[in-house]
C-alpha positions as CSV (number, residue, x, y, z in Angstrom):
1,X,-45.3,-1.2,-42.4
2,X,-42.6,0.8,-41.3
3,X,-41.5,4.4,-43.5
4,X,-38.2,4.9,-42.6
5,X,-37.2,8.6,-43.3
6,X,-33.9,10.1,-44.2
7,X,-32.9,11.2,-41.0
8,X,-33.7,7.7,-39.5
9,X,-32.1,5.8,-42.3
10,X,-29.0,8.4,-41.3
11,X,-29.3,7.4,-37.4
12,X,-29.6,3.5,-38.7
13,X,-27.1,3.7,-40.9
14,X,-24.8,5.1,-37.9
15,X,-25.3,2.7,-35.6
16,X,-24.7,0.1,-38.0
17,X,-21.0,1.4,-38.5
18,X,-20.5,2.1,-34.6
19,X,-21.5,-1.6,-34.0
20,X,-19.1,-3.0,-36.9
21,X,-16.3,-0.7,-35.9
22,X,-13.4,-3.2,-35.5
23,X,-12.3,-0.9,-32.6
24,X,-15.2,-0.9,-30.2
25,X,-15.4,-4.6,-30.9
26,X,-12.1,-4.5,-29.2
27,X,-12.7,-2.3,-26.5
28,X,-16.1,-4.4,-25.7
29,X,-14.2,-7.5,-25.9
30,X,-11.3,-6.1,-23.4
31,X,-14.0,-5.4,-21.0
32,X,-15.7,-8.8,-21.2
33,X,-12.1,-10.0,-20.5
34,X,-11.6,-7.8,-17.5
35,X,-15.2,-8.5,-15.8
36,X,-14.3,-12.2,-16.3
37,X,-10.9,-11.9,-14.3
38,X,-12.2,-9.8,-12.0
39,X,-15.1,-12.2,-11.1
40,X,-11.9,-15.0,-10.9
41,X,-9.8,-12.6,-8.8
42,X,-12.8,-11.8,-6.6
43,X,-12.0,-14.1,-3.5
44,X,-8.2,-13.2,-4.0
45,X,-9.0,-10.0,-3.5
46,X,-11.6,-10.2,-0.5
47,X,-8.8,-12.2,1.5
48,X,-6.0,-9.8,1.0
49,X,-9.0,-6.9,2.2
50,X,-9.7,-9.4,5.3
51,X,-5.7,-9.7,5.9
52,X,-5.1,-5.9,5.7
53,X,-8.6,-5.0,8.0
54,X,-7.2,-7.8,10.7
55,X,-5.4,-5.8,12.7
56,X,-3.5,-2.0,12.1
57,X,-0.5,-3.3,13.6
58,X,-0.2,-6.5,11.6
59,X,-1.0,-5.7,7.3
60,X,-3.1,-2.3,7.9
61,X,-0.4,-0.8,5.7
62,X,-1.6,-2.6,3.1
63,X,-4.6,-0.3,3.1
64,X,-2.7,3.0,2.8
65,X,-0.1,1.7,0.1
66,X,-2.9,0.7,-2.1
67,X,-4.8,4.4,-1.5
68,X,-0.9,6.7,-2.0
69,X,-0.4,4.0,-5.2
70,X,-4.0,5.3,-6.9
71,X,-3.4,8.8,-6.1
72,X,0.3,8.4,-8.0
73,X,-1.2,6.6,-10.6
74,X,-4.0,9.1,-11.5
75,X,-1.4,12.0,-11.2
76,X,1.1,9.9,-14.2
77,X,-2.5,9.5,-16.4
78,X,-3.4,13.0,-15.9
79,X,0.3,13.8,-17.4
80,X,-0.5,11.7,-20.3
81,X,-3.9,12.7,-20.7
82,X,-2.8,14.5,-24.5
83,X,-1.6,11.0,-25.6
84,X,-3.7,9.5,-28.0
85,X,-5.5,6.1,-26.9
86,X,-3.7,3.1,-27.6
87,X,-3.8,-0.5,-26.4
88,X,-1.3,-3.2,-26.7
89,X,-1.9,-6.9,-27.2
90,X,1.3,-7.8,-25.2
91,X,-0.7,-7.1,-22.1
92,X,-1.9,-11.0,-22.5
93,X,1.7,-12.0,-22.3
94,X,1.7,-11.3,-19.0
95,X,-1.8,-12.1,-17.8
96,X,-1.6,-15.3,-18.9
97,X,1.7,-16.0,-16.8
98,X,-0.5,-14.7,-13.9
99,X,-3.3,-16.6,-14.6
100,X,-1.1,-20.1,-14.7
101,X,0.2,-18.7,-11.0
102,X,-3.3,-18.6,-9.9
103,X,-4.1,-21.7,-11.4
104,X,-1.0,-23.2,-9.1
105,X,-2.5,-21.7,-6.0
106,X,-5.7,-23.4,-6.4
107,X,-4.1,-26.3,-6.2
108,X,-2.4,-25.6,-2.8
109,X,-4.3,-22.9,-1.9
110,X,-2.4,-20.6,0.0
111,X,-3.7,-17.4,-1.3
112,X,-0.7,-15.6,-1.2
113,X,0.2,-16.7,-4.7
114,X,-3.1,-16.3,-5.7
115,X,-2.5,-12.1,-4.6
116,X,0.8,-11.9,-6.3
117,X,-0.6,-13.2,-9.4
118,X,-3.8,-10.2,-9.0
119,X,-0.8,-8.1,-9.1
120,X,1.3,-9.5,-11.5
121,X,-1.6,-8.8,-13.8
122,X,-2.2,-5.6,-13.5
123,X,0.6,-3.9,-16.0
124,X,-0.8,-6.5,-18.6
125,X,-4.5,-4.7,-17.8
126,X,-2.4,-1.7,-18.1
127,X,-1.6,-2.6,-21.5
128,X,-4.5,-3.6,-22.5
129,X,-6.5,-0.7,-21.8
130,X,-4.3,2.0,-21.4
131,X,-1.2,1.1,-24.2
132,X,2.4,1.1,-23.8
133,X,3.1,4.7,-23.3
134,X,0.8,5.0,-20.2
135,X,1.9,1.5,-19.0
136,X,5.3,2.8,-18.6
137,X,4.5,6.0,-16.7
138,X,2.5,3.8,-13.4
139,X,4.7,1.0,-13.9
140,X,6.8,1.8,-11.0
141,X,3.8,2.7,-8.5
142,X,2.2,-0.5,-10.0
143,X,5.2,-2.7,-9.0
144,X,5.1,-1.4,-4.9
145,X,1.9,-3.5,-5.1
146,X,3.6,-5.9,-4.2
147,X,4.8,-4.8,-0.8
148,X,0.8,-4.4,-0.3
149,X,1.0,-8.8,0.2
150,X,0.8,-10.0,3.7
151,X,4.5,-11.3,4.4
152,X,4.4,-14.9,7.1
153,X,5.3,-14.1,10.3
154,X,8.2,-16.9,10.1
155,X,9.7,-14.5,7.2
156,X,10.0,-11.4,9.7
157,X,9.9,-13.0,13.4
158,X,13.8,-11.7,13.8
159,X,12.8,-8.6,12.5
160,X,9.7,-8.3,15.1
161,X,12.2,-9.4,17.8
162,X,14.8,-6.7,17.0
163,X,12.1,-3.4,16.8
164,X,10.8,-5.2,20.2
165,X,14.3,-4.9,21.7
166,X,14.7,-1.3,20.3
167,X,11.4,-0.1,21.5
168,X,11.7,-1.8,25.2
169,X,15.1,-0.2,25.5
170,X,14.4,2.9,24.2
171,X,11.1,3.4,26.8
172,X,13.1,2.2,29.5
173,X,15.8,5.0,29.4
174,X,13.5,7.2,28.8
175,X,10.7,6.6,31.6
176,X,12.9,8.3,34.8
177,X,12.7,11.6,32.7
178,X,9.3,11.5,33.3
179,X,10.0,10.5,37.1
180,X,8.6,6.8,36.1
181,X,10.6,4.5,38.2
182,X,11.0,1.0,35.6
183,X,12.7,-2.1,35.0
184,X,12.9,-4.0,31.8
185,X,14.2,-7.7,31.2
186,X,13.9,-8.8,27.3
187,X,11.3,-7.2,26.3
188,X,9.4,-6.3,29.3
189,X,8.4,-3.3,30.8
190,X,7.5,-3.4,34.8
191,X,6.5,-0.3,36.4
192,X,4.7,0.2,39.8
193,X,1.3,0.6,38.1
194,X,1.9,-2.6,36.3
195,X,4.7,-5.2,33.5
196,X,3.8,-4.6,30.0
197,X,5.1,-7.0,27.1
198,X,6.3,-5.3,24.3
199,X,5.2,-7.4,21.8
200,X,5.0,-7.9,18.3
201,X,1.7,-6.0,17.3
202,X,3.5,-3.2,19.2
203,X,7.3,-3.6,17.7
204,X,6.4,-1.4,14.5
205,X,6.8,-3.0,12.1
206,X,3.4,-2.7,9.9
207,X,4.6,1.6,10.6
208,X,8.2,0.8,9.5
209,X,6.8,-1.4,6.1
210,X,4.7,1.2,5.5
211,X,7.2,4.4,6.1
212,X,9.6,2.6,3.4
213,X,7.4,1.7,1.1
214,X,6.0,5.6,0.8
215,X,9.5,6.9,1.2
216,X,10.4,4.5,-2.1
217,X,7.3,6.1,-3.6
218,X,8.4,9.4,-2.7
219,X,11.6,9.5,-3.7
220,X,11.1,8.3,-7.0
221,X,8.9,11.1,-7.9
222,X,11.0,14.0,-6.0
223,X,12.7,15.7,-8.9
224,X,15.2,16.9,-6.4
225,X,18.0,14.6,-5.4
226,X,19.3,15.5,-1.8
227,X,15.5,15.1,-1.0
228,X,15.5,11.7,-2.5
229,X,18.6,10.6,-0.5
230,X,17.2,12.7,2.8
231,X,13.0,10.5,2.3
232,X,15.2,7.3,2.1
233,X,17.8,7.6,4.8
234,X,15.3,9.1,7.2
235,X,12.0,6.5,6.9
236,X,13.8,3.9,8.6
237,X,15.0,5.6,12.0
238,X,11.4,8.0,11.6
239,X,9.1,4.3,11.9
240,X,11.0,3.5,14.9
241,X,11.4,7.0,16.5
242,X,7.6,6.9,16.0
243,X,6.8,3.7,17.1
244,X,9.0,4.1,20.7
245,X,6.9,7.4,21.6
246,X,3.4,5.3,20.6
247,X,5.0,2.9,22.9
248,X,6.2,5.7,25.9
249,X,2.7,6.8,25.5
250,X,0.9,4.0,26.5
251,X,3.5,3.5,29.4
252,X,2.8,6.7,30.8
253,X,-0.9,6.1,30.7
254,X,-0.6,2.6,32.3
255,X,1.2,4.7,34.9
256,X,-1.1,7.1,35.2
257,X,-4.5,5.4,34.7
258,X,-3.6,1.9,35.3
259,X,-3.4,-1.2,33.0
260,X,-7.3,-1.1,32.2
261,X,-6.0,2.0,29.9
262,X,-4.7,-0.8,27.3
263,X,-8.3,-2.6,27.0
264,X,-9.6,1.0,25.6
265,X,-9.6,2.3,22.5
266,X,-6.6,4.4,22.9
267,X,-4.4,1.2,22.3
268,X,-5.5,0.6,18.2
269,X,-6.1,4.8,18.3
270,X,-1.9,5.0,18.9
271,X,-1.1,2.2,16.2
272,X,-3.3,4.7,13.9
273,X,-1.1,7.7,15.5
274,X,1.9,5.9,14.1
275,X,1.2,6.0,10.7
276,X,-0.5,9.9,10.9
277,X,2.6,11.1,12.0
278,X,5.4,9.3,10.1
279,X,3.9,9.2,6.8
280,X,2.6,13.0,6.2
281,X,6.1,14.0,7.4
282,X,7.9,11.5,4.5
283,X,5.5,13.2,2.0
284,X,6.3,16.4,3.2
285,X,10.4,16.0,3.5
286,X,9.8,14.8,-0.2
287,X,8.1,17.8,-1.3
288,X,10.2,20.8,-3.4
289,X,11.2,23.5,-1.4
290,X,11.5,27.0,-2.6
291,X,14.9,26.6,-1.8
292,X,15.1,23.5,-4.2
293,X,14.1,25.2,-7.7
294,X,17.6,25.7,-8.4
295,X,18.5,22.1,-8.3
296,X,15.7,20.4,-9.8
């Protein structure tokens, strides 16, 4: 036989009220919910990790969006952190809608619909867990999740073709300031040491999706508006200016080394280079200035 004291009959007592608390009910079944749809999401989101680890020149972005949209998000929370907590029910109003679009992609199974519904969802998580108030502060980084999605080459093969253009053009006028006798055709480079072909994991255009997508990010939370207009008008010519000396680099090696240069590692190590350079310079053009307090 067990002698309950008072203090036990206190902790008991306690427990018993914790466990029939309408509100952690709630909160435990929100996370049963969660684990569920993750576990369904799962193989969604392992492919779009296999799309975005494929190649840095092809979805690698994809990578470094998702990283600058947590580190906006945890800045909004931390702003809201003297909210009380709160959750909404209308967050199911949209998962469901997401979950019917995945249920459409296992049917045709492209994936792709399958990763917009993954993203779709998350303001409804938001919701859910977080409450409206919250929802509407990372709404907007939330929503450049979907630039994170691998877009079909037939969707952006003029696009390719035109940065190609730009880039083989650009080298080649460039090239005799460096004493680097060339001639180009299309999108061809020939040089004594060698022809290189320009092509489209070398047209920029994972830098230039990127570059965009952060200068969106950046000028939305730049309280200053000249600096808003400056990130956006600049990311565009900045991927490209980038993307042509990445290219002029690798020329000049060929020249100098000899076409073995582009089996090394210095050809993926310059894709990298692309997105080191451009993006810390979009942050940094977004920034406040001294100079700005007046106008902010």
């Amino acid at each position: 036989m067990q002698v309950l004291t008072a203090e036990s009959k206190s902790g008991t007592a306690e427990f018993s009220n914790t466990a029939a608390d309408p509100e952690t009910k709630n909160q435990w079944l929100l996370w049963l919910v969660a684990l569920l749809l993750g576990v369904l999401f799962a193989p969604t989101m392992f492919w779009l990790w296999d799309r975005w680890t494929l190649s840095v020149w092809n979805h690698g972005h994809g990578i470094l969006i998702v990283l600058v949209v947590l580190y906006l998000v945890r800045l909004e929370l931390q702003k809201c952190v003297a909210l009380p907590k709160s959750s909404s029910p209308w967050g199911f109003a949209i998962i469901v809608p997401a979950l019917l679009l995945h249920m459409v992609d296992t049917g045709i199974n492209s994936q792709i619909l399958a990763a917009a519904a993954l993203i779709f969802s998350l303001p409804g998580f938001s919701l859910l867990f977080f409450g409206k108030e919250r929802t509407k502060a990372i709404i907007f980084p939330l929503s450049i999740l979907f630039l994170t999605l691998p877009i079909p080459l037939f969707l952006t093969e003029s696009i390719h073709l035109v940065l190609r253009y730009i880039a083989t053009d650009s080298v080649a006028w460039l090239l005799p300031f460096f004493g680097v006798p060339v001639y180009s055709t299309g999108t061809l480079l020939q040089i004594p040491n060698g022809s290189l072909q320009v092509a489209d994991a070398c047209s920029g255009f994972s830098t230039l999706y990127a570059t965009i997508t952060v200068a969106i990010l950046t000028a939305y939370f730049c309280p200053v508006v000249h600096r808003r207009v400056l990130v956006l008008l600049i990311a565009v010519p900045l991927a490209i200016a980038v993307n042509i000396i990445r290219v002029l680099l690798l020329t000049l090696l060929v020249h100098w080394i000899g076409l073995d240069v582009l089996a090394t590692s210095a050809h993926e190590i310059s894709g990298l280079a692309t997105f080191v350079v451009a993006l810390p310079i979009v942050f940094w053009l977004g920034r406040p200035h001294p100079v700005d307090q007046g106008e902010q």
